[in-house]
Structures are given as C-alpha cells and as structure tokens.
N, C-alpha and C positions, 0 to 999 in steps of 0.2 A: 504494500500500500504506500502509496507516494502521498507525501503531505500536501493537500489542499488548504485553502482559505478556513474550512470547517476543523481538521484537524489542530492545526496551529491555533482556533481559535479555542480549540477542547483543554489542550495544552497549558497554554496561555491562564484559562479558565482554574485548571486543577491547580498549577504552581502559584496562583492568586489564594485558592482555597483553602491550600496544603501549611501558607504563610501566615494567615489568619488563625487557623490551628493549631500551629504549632509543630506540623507535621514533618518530620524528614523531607518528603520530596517536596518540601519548598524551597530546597537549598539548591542551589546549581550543583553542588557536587554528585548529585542525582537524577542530573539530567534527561540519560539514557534511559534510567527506570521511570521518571514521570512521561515520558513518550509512552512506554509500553501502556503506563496504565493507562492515559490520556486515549489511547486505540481502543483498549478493551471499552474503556467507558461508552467514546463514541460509536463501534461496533453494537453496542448494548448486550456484550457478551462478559460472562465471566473471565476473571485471568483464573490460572491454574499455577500455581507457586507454593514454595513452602518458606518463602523471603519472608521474616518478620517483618521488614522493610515496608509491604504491601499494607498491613494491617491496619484497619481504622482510617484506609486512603479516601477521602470525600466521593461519595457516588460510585463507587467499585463494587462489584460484586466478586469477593474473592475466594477461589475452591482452594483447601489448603489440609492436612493431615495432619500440622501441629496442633496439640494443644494451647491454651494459654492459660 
C-alpha cells in the first residue's frame, strides 16, 4: 500500500493522539511502528502482534497472546 493523502492523514491523526496520551508512538523514535498501526486503523483491520509497544494505541484493534 503506497501512502495516499488519506493515509498520511490516518498517520498524522494517530501520532497527534498517541501525544495527547501519552503514548509511545507519539515519539518519532517510532515512526515505523505508528505507520503500521496508522494502516491497520485505516484498513479497519486488526494488527496481529505481540509488541507491548501496540497496546492501548488510540482506535487499534489489537490480536495479541500476551497477557497483561
């Protein structure tokens, strides 16, 4: 999937979200991972991960086998 106008703005969206929360992926150093999530959101698909990283990501629906 090539980033469109709607992506970047899913993106854009989540690392806003992630900042306000307090969340990891509103740090640049997690770039790459707020892309992935920023896909699954707009896909309106689950991610499948076991990253603690993921958890509590604004609007995600996340498949995962840890505990917490």
């Amino acid at each position: 999937m090539q980033p469109d106008d709607e992506m970047i703005t899913a993106c854009a969206q989540l690392r806003a979200e992630c900042q306000r929360a307090g969340h990891a992926l509103g740090d640049k150093l997690y770039d790459g991972d707020r892309w992935i999530a920023a896909a699954a959101i707009r896909l309106r698909c689950p991610l499948v991960s076991h990253d603690r990283l993921f958890n509590d990501t604004p609007g995600l629906a996340l498949i995962t086998a840890h505990q917490d």
